[in-house]
OpenMM code with the backbone's topology and positions (N, CA, C; nanometers):
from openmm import Vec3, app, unit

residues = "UNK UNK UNK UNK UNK UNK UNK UNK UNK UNK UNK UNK UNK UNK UNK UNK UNK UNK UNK UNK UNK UNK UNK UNK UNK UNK UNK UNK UNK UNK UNK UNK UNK UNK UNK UNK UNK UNK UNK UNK UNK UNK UNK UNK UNK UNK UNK UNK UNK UNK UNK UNK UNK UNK UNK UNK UNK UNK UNK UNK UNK UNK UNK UNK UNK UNK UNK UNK UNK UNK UNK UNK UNK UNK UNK UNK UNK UNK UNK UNK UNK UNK".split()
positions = [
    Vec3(6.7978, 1.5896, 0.3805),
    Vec3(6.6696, 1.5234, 0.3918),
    Vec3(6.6875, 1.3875, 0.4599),
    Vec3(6.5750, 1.3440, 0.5373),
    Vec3(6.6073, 1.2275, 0.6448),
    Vec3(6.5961, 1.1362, 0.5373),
    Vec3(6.5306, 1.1025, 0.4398),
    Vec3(6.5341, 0.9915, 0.3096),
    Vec3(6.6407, 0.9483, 0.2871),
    Vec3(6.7253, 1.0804, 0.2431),
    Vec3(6.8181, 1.0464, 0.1795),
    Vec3(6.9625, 1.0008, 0.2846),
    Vec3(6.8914, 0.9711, 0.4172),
    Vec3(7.0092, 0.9148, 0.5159),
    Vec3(7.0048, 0.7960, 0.5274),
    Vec3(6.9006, 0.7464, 0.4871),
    Vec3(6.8228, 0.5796, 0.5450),
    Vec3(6.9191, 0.4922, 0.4956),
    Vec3(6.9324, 0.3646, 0.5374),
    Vec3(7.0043, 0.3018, 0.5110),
    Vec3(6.9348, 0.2000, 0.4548),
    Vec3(6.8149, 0.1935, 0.4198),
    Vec3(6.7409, 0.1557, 0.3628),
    Vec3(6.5544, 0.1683, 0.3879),
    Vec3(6.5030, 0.1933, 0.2581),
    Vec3(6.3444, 0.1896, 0.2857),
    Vec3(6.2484, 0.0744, 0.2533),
    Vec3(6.1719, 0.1251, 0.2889),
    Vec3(6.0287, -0.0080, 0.3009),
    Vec3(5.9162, 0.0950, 0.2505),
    Vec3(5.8186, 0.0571, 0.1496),
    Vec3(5.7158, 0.0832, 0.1101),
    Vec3(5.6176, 0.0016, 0.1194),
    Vec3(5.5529, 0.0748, 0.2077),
    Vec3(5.4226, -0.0261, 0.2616),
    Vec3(5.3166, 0.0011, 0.2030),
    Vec3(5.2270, -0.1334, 0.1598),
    Vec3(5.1124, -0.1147, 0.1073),
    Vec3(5.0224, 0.0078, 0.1504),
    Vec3(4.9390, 0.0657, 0.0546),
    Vec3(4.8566, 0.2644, 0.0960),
    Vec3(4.7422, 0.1503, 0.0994),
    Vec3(4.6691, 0.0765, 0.2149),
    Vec3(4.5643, 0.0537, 0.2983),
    Vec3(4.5583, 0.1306, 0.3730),
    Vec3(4.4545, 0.1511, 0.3938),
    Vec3(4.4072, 0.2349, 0.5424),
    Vec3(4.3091, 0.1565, 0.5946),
    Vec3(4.3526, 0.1026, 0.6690),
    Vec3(4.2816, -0.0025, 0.7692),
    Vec3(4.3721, -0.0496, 0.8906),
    Vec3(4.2945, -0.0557, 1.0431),
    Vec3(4.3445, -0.0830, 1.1315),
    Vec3(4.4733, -0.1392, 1.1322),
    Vec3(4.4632, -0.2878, 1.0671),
    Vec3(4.5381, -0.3668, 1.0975),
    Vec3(4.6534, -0.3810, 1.0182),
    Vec3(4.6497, -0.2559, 0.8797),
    Vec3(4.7817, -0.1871, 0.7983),
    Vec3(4.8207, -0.1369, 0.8565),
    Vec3(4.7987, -0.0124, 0.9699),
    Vec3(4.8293, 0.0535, 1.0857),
    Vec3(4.9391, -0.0556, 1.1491),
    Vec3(4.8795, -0.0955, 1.2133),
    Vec3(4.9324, -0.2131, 1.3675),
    Vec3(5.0600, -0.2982, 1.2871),
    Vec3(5.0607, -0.3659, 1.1554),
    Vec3(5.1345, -0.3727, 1.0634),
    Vec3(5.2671, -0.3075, 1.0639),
    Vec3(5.2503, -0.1889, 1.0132),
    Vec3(5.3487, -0.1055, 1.0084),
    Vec3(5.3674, -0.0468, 1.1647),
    Vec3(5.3109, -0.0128, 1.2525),
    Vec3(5.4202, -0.0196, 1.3843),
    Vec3(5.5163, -0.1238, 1.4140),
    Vec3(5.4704, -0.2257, 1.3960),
    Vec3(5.5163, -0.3926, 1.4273),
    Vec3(5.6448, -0.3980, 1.3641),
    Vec3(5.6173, -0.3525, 1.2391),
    Vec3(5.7373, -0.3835, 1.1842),
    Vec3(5.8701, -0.2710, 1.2226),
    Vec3(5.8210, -0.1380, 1.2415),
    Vec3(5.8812, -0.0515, 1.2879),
    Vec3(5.9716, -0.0527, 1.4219),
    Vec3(5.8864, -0.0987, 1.5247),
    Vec3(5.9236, -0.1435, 1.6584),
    Vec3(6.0215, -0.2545, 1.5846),
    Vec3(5.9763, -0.3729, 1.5819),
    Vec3(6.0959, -0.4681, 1.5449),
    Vec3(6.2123, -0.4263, 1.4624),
    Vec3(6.2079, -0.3690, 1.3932),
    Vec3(6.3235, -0.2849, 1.3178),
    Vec3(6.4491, -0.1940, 1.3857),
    Vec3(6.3963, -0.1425, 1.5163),
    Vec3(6.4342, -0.0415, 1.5815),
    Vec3(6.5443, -0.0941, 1.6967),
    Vec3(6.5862, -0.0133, 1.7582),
    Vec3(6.7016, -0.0188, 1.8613),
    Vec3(6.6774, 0.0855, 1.9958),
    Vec3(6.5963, 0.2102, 1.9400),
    Vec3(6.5358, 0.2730, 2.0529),
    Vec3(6.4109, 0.3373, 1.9727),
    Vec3(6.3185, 0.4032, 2.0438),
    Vec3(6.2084, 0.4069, 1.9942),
    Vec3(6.1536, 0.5625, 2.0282),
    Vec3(6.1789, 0.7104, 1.9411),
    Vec3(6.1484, 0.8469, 1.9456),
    Vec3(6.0067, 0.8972, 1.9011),
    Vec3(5.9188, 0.9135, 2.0123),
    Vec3(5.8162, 0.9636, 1.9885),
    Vec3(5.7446, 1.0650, 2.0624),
    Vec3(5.6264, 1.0674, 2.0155),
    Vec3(5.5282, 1.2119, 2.0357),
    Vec3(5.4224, 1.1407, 2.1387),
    Vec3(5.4260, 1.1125, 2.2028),
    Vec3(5.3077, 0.9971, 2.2794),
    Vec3(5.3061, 1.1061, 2.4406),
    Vec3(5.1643, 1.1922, 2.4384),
    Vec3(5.0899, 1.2061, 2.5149),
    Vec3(4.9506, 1.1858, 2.5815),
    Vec3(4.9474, 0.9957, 2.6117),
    Vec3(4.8842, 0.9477, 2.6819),
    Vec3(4.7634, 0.8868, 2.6312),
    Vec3(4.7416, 0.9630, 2.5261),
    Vec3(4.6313, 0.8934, 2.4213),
    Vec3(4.6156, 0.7604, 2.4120),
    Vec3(4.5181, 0.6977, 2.3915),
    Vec3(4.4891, 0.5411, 2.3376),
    Vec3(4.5790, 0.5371, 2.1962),
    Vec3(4.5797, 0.4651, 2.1278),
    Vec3(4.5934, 0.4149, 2.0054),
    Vec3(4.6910, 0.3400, 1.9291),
    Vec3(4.7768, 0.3773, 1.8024),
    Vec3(4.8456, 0.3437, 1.7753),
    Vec3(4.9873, 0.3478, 1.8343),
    Vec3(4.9931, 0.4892, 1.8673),
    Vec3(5.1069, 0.4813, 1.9294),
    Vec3(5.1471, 0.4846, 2.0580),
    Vec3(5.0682, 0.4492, 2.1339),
    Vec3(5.0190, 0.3678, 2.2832),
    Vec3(5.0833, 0.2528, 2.2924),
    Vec3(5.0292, 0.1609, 2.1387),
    Vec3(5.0617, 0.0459, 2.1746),
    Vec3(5.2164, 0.0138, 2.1051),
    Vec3(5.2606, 0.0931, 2.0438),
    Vec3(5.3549, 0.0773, 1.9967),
    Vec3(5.5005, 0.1142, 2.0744),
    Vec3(5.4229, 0.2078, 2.1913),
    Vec3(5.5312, 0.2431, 2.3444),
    Vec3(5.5485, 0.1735, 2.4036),
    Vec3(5.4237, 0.0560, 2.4374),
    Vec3(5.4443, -0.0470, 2.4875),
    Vec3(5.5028, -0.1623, 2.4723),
    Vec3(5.4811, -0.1762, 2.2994),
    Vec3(5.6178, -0.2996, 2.2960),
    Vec3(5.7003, -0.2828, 2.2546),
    Vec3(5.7310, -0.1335, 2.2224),
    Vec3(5.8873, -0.1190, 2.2630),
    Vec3(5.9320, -0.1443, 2.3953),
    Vec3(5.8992, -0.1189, 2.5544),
    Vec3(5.9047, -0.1256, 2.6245),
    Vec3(5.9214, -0.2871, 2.6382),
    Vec3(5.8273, -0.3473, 2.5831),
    Vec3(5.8288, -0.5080, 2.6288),
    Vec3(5.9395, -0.5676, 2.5806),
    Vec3(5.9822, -0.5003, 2.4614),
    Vec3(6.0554, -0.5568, 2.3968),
    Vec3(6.2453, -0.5564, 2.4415),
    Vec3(6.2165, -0.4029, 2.5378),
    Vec3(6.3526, -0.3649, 2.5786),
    Vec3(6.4053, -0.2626, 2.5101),
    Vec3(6.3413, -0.2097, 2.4095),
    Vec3(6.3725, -0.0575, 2.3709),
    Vec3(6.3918, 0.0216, 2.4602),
    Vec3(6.4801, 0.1329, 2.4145),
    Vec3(6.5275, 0.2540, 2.4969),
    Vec3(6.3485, 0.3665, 2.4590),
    Vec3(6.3096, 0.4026, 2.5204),
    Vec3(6.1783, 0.4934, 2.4852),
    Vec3(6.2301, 0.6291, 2.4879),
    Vec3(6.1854, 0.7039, 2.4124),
    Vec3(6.1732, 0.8968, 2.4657),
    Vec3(6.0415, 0.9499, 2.3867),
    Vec3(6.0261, 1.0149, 2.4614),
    Vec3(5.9348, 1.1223, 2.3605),
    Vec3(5.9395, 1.2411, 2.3770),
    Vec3(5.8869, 1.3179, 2.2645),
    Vec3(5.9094, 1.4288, 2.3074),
    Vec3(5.8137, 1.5273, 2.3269),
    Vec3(5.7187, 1.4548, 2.3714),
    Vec3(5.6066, 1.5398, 2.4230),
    Vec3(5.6143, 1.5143, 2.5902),
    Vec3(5.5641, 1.6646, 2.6018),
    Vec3(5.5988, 1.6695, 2.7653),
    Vec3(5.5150, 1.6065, 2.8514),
    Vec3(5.5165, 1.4736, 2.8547),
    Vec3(5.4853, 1.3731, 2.9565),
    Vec3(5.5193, 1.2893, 2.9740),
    Vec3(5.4409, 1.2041, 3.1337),
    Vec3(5.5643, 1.0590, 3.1908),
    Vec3(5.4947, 0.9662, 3.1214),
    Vec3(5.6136, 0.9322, 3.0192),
    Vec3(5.5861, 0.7836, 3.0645),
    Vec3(5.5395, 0.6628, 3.1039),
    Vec3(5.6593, 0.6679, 3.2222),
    Vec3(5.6334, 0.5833, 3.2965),
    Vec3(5.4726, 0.6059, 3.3966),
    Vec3(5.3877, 0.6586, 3.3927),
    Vec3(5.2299, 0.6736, 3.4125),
    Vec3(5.1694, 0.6200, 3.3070),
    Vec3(5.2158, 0.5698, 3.2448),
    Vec3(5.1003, 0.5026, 3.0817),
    Vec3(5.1667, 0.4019, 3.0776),
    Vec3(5.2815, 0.3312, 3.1385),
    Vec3(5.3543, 0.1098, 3.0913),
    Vec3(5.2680, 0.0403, 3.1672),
    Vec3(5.1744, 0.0484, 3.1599),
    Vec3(5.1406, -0.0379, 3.2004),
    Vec3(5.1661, -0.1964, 3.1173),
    Vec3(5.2814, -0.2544, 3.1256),
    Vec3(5.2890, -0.3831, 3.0772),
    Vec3(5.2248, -0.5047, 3.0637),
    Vec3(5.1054, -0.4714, 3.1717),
    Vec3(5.0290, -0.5990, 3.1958),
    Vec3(4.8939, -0.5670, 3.1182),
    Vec3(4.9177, -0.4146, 3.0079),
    Vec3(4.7918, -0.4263, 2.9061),
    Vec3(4.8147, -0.5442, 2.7977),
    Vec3(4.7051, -0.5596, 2.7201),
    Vec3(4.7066, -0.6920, 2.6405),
    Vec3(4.7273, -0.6178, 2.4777),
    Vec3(4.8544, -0.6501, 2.4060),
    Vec3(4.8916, -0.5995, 2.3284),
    Vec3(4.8352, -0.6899, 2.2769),
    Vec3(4.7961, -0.5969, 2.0857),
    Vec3(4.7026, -0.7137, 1.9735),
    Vec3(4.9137, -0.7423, 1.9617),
    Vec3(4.9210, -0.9198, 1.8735),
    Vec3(5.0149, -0.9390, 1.8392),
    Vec3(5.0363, -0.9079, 1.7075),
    Vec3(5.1616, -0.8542, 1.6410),
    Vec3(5.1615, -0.8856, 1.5575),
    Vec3(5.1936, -0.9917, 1.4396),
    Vec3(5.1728, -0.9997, 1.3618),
    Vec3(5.2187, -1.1010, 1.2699),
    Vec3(5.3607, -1.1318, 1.2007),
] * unit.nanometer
topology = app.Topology()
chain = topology.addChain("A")
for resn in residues:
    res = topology.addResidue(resn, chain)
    for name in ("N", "CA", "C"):
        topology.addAtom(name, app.Element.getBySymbol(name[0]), res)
């Protein structure tokens, strides 16, 4: 089980609200070293969370079959996080 590999967990407050969302990417992205996802082109959470990995210098993949590099746009205006 992937749990039981972690080298440690985080339990995040059960809000459901936007900005618990954006929250927990933030912290995720910052946590990270490369960044494995499902991101086909959609708006949203994990849009923006491709992107600052990207800004940030993360390695990106996903594994849904699309580019990329057609959605960095870097010069979108990421909300910051806290």
């Amino acid at each position: 089980m992937v749990l039981e590999e972690a080298d440690e967990t985080l339990i995040m407050p059960s809000l459901r609200s936007r900005k618990a969302y954006l929250d927990r990417n933030c912290y995720m992205v910052a946590q990270s070293s490369r960044l494995l996802c499902c991101y086909g082109g959609q708006p949203g959470g994990t849009a923006h969370s491709v992107r600052r990995a990207v800004r940030n210098g993360l390695e990106v993949h996903s594994l849904a079959d699309y580019d990329l590099t057609a959605d960095l746009d870097l010069k979108t205006i990421l909300i910051e996080c806290n």
